[in-house]
C-alpha positions in Angstrom: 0.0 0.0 0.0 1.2 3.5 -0.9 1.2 6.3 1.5 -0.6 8.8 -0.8 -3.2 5.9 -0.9 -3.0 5.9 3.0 -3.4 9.4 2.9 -6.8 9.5 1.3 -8.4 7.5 3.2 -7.6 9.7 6.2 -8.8 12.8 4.8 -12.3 12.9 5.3 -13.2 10.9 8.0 -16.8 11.2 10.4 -14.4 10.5 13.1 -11.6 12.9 12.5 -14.8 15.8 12.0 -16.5 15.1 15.4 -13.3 13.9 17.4 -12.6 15.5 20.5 -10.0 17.5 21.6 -6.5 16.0 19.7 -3.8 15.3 21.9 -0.3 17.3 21.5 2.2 14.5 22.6 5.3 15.5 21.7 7.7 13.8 19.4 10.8 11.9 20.9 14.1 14.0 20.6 16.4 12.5 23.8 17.4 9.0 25.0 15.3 8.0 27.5 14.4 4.6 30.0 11.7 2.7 31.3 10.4 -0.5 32.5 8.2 -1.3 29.0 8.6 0.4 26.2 5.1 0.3 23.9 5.5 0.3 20.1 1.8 1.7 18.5 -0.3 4.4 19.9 -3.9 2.2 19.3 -6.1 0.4 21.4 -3.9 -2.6 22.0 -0.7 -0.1 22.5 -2.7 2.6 25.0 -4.7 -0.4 27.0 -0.9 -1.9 27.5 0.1 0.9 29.0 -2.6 1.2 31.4 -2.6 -2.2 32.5 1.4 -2.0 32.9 1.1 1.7 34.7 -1.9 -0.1 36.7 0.6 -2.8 37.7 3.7 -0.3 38.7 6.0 -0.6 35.5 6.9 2.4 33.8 5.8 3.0 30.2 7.0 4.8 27.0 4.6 4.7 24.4 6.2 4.8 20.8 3.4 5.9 18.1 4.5 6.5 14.4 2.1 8.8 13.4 -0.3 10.6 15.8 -2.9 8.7 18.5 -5.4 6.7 16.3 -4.1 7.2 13.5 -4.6 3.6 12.3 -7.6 1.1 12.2 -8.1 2.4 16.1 -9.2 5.8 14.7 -10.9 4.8 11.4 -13.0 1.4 11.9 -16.5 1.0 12.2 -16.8 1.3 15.9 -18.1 -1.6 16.6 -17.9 -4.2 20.2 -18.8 -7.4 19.0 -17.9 -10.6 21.6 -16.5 -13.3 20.1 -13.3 -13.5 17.9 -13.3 -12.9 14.0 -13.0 -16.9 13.3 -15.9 -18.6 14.7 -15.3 -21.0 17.7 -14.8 -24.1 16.4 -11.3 -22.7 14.4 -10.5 -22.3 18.3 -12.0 -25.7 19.4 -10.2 -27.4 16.4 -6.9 -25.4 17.2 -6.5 -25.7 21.2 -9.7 -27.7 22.6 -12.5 -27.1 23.7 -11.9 -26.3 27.1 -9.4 -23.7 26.2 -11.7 -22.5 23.2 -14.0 -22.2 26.2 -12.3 -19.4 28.2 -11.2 -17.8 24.6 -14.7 -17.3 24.9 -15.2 -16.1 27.8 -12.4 -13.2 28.0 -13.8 -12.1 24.6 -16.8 -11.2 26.8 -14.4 -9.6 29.6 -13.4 -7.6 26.7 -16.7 -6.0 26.3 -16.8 -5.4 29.7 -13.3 -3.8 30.2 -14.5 -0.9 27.0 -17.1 -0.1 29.4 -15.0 -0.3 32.7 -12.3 2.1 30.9 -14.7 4.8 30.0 -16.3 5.0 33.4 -12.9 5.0 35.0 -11.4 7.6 32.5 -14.5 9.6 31.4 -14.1 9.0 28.3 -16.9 10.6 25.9 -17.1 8.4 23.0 -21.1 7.6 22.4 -20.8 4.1 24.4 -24.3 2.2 23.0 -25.3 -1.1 23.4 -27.1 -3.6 21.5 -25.8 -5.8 18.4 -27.8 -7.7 15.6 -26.4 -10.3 13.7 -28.4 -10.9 10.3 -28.6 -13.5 7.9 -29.5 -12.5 3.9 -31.3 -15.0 2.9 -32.8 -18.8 4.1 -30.2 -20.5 3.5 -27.8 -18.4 5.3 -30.1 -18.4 8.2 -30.3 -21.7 8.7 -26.9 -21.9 9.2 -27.2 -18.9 11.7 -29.6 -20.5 13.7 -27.9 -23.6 13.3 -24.6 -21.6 15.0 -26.8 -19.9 17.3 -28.2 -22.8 19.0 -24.5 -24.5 19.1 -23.3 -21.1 20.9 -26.4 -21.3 23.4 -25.9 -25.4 24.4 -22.4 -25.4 24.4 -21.3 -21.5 25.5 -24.5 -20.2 27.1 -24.9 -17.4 25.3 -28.5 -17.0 25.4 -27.8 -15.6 28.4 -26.5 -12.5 26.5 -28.3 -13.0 23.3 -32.0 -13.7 21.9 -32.8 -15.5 18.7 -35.0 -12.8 16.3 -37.6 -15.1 14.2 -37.8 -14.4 10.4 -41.4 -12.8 11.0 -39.9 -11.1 13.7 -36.7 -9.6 11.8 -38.5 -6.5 10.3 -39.6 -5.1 13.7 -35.8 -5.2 15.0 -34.3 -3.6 11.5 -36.1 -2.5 8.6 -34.7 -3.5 6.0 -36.2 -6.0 2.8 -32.5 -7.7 3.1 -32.5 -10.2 6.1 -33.9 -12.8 7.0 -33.3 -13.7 10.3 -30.6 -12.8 13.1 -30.0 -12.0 17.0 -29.8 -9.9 18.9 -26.6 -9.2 21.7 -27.3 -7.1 24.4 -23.8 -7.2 25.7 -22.1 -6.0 23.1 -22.7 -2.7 21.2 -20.9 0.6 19.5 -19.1 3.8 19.9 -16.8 6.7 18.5 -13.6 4.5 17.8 -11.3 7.6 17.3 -12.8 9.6 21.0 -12.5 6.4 22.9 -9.0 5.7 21.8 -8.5 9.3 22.6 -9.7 9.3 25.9 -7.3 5.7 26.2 -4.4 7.9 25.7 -5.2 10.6 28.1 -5.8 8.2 30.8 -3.0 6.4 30.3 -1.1 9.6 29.8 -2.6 11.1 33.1 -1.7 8.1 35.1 2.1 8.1 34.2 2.2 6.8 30.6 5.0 8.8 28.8 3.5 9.1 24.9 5.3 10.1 21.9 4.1 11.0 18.5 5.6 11.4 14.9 8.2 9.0 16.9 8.6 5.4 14.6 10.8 3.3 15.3 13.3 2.4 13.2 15.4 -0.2 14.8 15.7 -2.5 17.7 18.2 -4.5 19.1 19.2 -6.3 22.6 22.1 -5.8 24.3 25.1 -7.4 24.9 27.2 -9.6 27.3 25.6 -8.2 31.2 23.1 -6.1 29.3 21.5 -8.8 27.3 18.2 -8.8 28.8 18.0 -4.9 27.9 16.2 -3.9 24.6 17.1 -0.3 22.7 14.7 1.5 20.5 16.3 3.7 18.2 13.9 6.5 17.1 15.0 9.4 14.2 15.9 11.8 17.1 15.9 9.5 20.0 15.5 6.0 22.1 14.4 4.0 24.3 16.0 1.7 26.2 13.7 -0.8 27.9 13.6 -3.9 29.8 10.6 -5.3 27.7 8.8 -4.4 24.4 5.3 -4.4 23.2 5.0 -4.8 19.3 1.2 -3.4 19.3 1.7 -1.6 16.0 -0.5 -4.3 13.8 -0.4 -4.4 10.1 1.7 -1.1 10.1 4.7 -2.5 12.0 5.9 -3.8 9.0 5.7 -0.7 6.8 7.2 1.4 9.7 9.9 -0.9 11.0 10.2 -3.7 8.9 13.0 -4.9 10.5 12.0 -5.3 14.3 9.7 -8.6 13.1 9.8 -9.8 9.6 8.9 -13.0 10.4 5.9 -11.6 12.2 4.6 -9.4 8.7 4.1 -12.7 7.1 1.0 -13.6 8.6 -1.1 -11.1 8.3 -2.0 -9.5 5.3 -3.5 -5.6 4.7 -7.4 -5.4 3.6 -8.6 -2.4 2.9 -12.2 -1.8 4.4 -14.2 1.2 3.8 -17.0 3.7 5.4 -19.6 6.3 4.8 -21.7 8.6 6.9 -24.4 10.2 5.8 -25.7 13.7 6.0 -27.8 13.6 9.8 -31.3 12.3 9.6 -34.2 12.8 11.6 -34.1 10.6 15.1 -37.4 9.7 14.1 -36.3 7.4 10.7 -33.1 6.5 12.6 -35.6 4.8 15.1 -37.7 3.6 12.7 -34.7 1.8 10.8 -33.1 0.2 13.5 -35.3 0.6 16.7 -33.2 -1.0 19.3 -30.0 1.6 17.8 -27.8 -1.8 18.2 -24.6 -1.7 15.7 -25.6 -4.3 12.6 -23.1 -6.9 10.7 -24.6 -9.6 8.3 -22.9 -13.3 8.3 -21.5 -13.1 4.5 -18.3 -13.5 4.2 -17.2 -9.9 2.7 -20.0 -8.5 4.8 -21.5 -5.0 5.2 -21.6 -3.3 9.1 -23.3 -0.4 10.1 -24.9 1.6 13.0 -25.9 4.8 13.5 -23.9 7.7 15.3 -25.1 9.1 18.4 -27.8 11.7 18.5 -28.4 14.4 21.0 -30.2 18.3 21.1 -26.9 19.3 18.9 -27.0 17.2 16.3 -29.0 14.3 14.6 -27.7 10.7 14.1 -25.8 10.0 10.9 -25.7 6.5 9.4 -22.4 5.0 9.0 -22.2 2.1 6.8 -19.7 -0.4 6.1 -18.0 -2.4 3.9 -16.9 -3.0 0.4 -13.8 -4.7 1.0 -10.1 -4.5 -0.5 -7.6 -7.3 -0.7 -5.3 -5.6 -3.4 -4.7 -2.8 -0.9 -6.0 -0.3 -4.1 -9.2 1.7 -3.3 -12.1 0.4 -5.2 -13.3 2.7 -8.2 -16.3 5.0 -7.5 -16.1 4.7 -3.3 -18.8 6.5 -2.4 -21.4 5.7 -4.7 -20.4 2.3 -4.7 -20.9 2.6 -0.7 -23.7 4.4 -1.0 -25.8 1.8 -3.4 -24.6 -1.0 -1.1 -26.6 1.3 1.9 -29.4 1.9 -0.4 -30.2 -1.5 -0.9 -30.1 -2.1 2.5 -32.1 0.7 3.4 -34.0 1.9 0.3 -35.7 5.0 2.8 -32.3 6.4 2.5 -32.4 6.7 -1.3 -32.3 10.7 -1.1 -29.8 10.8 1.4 -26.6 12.4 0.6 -23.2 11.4 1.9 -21.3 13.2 3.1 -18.1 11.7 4.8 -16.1 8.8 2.9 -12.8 7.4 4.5 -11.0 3.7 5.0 -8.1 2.0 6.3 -6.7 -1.5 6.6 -6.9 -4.4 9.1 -4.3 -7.0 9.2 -6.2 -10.6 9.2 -4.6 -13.9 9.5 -5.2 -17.3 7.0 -7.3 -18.1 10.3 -8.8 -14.7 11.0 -7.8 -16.3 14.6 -5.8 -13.3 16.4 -1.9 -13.7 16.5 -0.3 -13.2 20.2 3.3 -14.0 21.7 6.9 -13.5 21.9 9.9 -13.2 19.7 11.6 -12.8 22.5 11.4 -14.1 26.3 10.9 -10.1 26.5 9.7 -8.7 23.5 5.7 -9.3 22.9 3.7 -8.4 20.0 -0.5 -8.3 19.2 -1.2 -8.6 15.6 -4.0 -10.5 13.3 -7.2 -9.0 15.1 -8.6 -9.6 11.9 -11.3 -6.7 11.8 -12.6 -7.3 15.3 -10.4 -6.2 17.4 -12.3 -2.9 19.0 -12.9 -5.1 21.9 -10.4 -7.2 21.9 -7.6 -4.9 21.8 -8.1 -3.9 24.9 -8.1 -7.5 25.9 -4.9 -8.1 24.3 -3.0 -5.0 26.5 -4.1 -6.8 29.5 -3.1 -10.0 29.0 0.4 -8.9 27.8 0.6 -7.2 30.9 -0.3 -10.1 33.2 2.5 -12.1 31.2 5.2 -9.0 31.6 4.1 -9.5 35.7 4.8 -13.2 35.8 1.2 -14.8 34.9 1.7 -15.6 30.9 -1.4 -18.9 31.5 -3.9 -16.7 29.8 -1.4 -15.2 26.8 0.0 -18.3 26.5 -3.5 -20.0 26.1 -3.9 -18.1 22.6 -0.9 -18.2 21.6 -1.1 -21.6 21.5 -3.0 -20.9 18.1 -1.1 -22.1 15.5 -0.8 -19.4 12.6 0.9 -19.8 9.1 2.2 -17.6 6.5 0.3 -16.8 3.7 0.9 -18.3 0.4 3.0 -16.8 -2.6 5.2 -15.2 -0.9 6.1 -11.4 -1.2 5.3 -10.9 -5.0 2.2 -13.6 -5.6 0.7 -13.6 -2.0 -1.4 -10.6 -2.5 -3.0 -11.8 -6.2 -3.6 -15.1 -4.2 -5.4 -13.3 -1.8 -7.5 -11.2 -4.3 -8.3 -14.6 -6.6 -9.8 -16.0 -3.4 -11.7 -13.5 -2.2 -13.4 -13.3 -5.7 -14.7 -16.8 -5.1 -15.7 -16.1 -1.9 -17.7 -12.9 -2.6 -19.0 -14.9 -5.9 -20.4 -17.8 -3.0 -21.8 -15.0 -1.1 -24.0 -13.6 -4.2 -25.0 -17.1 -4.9 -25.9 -18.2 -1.3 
């Protein structure tokens, strides 16, 4: 991917409009120490930090560009439980005992978004309620067939409800779907604030955060210092005791170096977004009535929710989708994205768009997310695989039990075994794209 393609898809972003007040962390110009050193200024990066801070370590946090720059600040908000695989890729990979807590911390993941904005204040349009929704009978079949799996074997009835095809229309109106659930657990917010507010909490309990800082080598010591690691910035460094790689798909662009191994298992898709000029509360309500964030079950699937509406403003639809594996922005964006919403929700015909932005995830041949060591000190998080808002903030915490001496729970997924993808560095990516064509020609045909 190109940075003037990069670029773009920055430049007129919902999130960056309505984003609170930006941060002004400095860029790194000295040599400096601390217990961890934190390479990526997202979600996994910033909850890191606050779990490390939390625990008495002291943190420097290493971001390339400026806080949420990345898939933290541009993705489609959403706090889904669950992984991006389904759970049997986790049975099948580590058991189903193991599979079973997988499980269960995904949920502790939706429960530690809404712990960190109490605790930090963070305004960021928390809203819960999520429907998953099936296109067609045959498709929802098989959702109710993985619905009543996930209730007798994970409980999650408890959290969920099944929505009846003569039911569907009163929970989303729409002519598209057929049936679905519905998750009151999980639910949405302003990706861009919340990670905002991450990094002033961190920052206002001891977190030390750099921007416009990449890192652009690393190394450990030698002879008595071996256990130390050095971070060598354009006008400064770091020198740690332990590292967090948090920097996802962008590591490898940034600092190809510090893990090349890692950049072979996860590959870039672009994934793209469009908010619409604010609509009355009243259609919003109509539309989706529970105001739960909505994903379908095809495999190149369309998400969307609605923004948060209050006396100032009026909720704005933001709809998702449309998915890149070349890493080149499809042709015609917005009214591509904008017939995709259309057809979804054909009472938005007249609606203008007004916002149009993307970025890219790093996903996995597994979609399984991709935790551990290259080093008995050096961690990294990778391969959330597009649903990772949640479980992010998962991952900083369970790197920073393993950096305070209980690794059982890190260790649990990164027993998930992960393999490069094919074709290596000049055929991988047409591999990629020649796939995905049969998979989104299997969606079309059901």
């Amino acid at each position: 991917m190109s940075a003037a393609t990069e670029l773009k898809l920055t430049q007129n972003s919902y999130y960056a409009a309505s984003a609170n007040e930006l941060p002004t962390y400095s860029k790194l110009e000295s040599n400096i120490e601390a217990d961890v050193c934190v390479v990526g200024g997202g979600f996994a990066g910033l909850s890191a930090a606050i779990e490390l801070i939390d625990r008495g370590y002291s943190v420097v946090v290493l971001e390339a560009k400026h806080i949420g720059w990345g898939a933290s600040g541009r993705n489609g908000g959403q706090i889904i439980a669950g992984l991006a695989c389904e759970q049997e890729v986790i049975e099948k990979a580590i058991g189903f005992d193991a599979a079973k807590k997988v499980w269960d911390m995904s949920i502790e993941a939706l429960d530690l978004v809404r712990e960190r904005v109490k605790r930090f204040d963070i305004k960021c349009d928390l809203t819960d309620g999520f429907l998953g929704v099936s296109v067609n009978a045959k498709k929802g079949a098989y959702l109710r067939q993985w619905y009543e799996g996930m209730t007798k074997h994970y409980q999650y009835d408890n959290d969920a409800q099944w929505i009846e095809p003569k039911d569907i229309r009163h929970w989303i109106d729409s002519p598209r779907y057929f049936n679905g659930y519905f998750d009151k657990r999980s639910g949405h917010l302003h990706p861009l604030n919340y990670c905002l507010g991450l990094a002033k909490g961190a920052s206002r309990i001891g977190a030390r955060i750099y921007q416009r800082s990449p890192v652009i080598a690393m190394q450990h010591g030698k002879s008595i210092d071996s256990e130390t690691v050095y971070l060598q910035t354009e006008t400064g460094s770091v020198k740690a005791k332990y590292v967090v790689l948090a920097g996802n798909m962008y590591l490898p662009e940034v600092a190809p170096k510090l893990a090349p191994t890692l950049a072979k298992r996860i590959m870039p898709v672009g994934t793209y977004i469009i908010a619409t000029e604010p609509i009355s509360p009243s259609l919003a309500a109509k539309l989706i009535p529970s105001n739960a964030a909505v994903c379908d079950t095809n495999f190149v699937l369309d998400y969307f929710r609605f923004s948060a509406s209050s006396t100032l403003a009026e909720p704005r639809m933001i709809y998702g989708g449309r998915v890149s594996y070349s890493a080149l922005t499809p042709p015609n964006l917005t009214a591509n994205m904008q017939a995709r919403m259309v057809e979804t929700f054909p009472q938005l015909k007249n609606t203008k768009v007004e916002y149009t932005w993307g970025g890219f995830v790093d996903i996995t041949m597994n979609r399984a997310p991709d935790f551990g060591r290259i080093a008995p000190n050096i961690f990294y998080l990778q391969g959330f695989s597009g649903h990772g808002v949640a479980l992010t903030g998962l991952a900083g915490k369970l790197v920073a039990e393993a950096i305070a001496g209980q690794a059982e729970r890190l260790d649990l997924l990164a027993q998930i075994k992960h393999h490069d993808f094919p074709g290596g560095k000049l055929l991988r990516t047409p591999a990629l794209v020649l796939g995905m064509l049969w998979y989104q020609l299997r969606d079309k045909l059901g």
